[in-house]
C-alpha positions as CSV (number, residue, x, y, z in Angstrom):
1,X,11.4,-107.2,40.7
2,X,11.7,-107.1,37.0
3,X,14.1,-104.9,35.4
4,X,12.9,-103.6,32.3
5,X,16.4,-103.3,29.4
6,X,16.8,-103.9,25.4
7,X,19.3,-106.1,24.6
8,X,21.6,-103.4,23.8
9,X,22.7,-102.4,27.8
10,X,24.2,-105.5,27.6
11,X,27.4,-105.0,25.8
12,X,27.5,-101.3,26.9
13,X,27.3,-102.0,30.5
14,X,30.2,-104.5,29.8
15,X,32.3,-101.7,28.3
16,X,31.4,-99.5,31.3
17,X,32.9,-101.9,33.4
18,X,35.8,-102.9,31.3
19,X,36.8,-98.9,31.0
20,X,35.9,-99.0,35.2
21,X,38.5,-101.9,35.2
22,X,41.0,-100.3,33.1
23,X,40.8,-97.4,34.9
24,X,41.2,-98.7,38.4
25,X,44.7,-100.7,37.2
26,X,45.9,-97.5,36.0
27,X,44.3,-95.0,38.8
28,X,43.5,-97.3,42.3
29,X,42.9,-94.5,44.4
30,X,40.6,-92.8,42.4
31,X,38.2,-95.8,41.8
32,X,38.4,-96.7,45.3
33,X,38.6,-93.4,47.3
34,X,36.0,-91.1,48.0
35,X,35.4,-89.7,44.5
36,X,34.7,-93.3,43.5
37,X,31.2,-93.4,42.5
38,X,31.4,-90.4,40.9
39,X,34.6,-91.5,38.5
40,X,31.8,-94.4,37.4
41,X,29.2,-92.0,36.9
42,X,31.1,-90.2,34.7
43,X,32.5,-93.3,32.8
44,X,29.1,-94.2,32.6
45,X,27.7,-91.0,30.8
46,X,30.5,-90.6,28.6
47,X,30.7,-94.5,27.3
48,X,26.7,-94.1,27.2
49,X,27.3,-90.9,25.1
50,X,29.8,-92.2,22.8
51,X,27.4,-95.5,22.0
52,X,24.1,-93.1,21.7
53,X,26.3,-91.3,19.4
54,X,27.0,-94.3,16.9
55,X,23.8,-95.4,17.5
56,X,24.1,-98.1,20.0
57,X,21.6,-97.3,22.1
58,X,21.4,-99.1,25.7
59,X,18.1,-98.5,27.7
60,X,17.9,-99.6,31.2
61,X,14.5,-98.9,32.6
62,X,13.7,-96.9,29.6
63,X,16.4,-94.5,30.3
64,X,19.2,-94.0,28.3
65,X,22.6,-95.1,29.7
66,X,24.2,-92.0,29.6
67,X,21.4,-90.3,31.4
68,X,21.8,-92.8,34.1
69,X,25.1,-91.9,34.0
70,X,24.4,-88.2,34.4
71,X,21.8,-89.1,37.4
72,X,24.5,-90.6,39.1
73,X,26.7,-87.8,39.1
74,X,24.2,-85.5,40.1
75,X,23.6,-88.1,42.8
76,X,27.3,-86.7,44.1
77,X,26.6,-83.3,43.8
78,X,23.7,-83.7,46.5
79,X,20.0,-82.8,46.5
80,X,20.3,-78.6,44.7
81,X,21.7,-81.1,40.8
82,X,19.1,-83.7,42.0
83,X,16.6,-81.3,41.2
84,X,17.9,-79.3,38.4
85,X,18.9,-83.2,36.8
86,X,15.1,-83.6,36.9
87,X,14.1,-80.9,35.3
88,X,16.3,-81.1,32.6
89,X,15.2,-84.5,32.1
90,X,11.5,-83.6,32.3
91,X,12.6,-80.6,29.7
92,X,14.5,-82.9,27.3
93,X,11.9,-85.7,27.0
94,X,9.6,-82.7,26.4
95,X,11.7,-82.2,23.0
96,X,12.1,-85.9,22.6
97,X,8.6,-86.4,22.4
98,X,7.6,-83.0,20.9
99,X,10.2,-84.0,17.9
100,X,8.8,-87.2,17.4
101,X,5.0,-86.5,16.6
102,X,3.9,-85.8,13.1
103,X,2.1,-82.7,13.0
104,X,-1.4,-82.8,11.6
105,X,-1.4,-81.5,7.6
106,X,-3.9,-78.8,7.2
107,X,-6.5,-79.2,4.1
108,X,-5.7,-77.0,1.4
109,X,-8.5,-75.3,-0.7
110,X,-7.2,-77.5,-3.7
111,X,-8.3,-81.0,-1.5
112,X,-11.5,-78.9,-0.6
113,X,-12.2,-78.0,-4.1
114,X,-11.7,-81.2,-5.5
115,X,-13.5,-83.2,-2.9
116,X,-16.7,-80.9,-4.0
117,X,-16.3,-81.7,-7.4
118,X,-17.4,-85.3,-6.7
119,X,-20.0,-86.3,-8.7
120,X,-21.4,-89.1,-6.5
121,X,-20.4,-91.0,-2.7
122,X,-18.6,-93.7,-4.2
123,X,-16.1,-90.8,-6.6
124,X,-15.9,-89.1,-3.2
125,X,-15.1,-92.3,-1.6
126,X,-12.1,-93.2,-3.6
127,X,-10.5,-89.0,-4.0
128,X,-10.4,-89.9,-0.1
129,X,-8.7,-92.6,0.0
130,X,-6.3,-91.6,-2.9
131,X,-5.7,-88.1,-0.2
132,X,-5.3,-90.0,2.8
133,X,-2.6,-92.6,1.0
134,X,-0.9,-90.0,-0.4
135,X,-0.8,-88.1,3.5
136,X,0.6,-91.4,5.0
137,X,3.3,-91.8,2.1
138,X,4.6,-88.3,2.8
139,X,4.1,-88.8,6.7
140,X,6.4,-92.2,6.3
141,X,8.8,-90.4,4.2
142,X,9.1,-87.5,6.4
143,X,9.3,-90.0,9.8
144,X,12.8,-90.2,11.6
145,X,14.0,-93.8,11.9
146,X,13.6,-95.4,15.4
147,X,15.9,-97.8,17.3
148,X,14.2,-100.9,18.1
C-alpha cells in the first residue's frame, strides 16, 4: 500500500504526538481510558488547525491533518457525525474548489470594437495576442498563492 503525504505531515504528525505525549505525563487516564482516541482526535485537529493557520500545511492522503483530525472524532460520536462529517466535507471542498477557479472574463464591446477595426489577419493576429497576454497577467495577478 502506498501512502500518498507532502513532506510537511512529517513534522506535524511529530508535534501531534509530542503534545499526545505531553499530555498523557500530565493526564494518564485520559489518554489511556475510554475517551482516549478521542483526546487524539482532538489533539490532532487543533495542532492540524493551528499549522494550517500559519501555513504549515500537512496533507496525508490529500486530506488536511486537521480534517483527519475532525474524522476521527466524528469516528467517536458514531455513525449520525459520520455522515454529517461527510457532508460537510463534500460541502467544503465544494468552496475549496469553487474559490480556486478563475472565472472566465466576458468580452467587452471595446475588445469587440477593436478586433473589427483590424485592417488585415496578421493586425488581428497580434490585437489577439496583445488581449489574451494582457487576460493572463491580470488572471496571475488576481491568482491566490498555493502551497506546494
Amino acid at each position: 500500500m502506498i501512502v500518498i503525504y507532502n513532506w510537511r505531515v512529517i513534522p506535524v504528525g511529530l508535534a501531534i504526538v509530542a503534545v499526545a505525549l505531553g499530555l498523557e505525563q500530565l493526564a494518564p487516564s485520559l489518554m489511556r481510558g475510554p475517551h482516549g482516541i478521542l483526546a487524539v482526535g482532538v489533539i490532532t485537529t487543533v495542532v492540524g488547525g493551528i499549522t494550517e493557520a500559519c501555513g504549515f500545511s500537512g496533507r496525508l492522503f490529500f486530506l488536511p491533518v486537521w480534517l483527519i483530525g475532525l474524522g476521527i472524532v466524528c469516528f467517536q460520536f458514531h455513525w449520525i457525525t459520520l455522515i454529517i462529517f461527510a457532508i460537510l466535507t463534500g460541502i467544503i471542498f465544494y468552496f475549496i474548489n469553487r474559490a480556486g477557479k478563475v472565472e472566465a472574463i466576458e468580452p467587452s464591446e471595446k475588445t469587440e470594437a477593436d478586433l473589427s477595426s483590424a485592417s488585415s489577419v496578421a493586425d488581428l493576429r497580434s490585437k489577439i495576442r496583445e488581449k489574451l497576454e494582457k487576460r493572463t497577467q491580470a488572471e496571475e495577478l488576481t491568482r491566490t498563492p498555493t502551497s506546494k
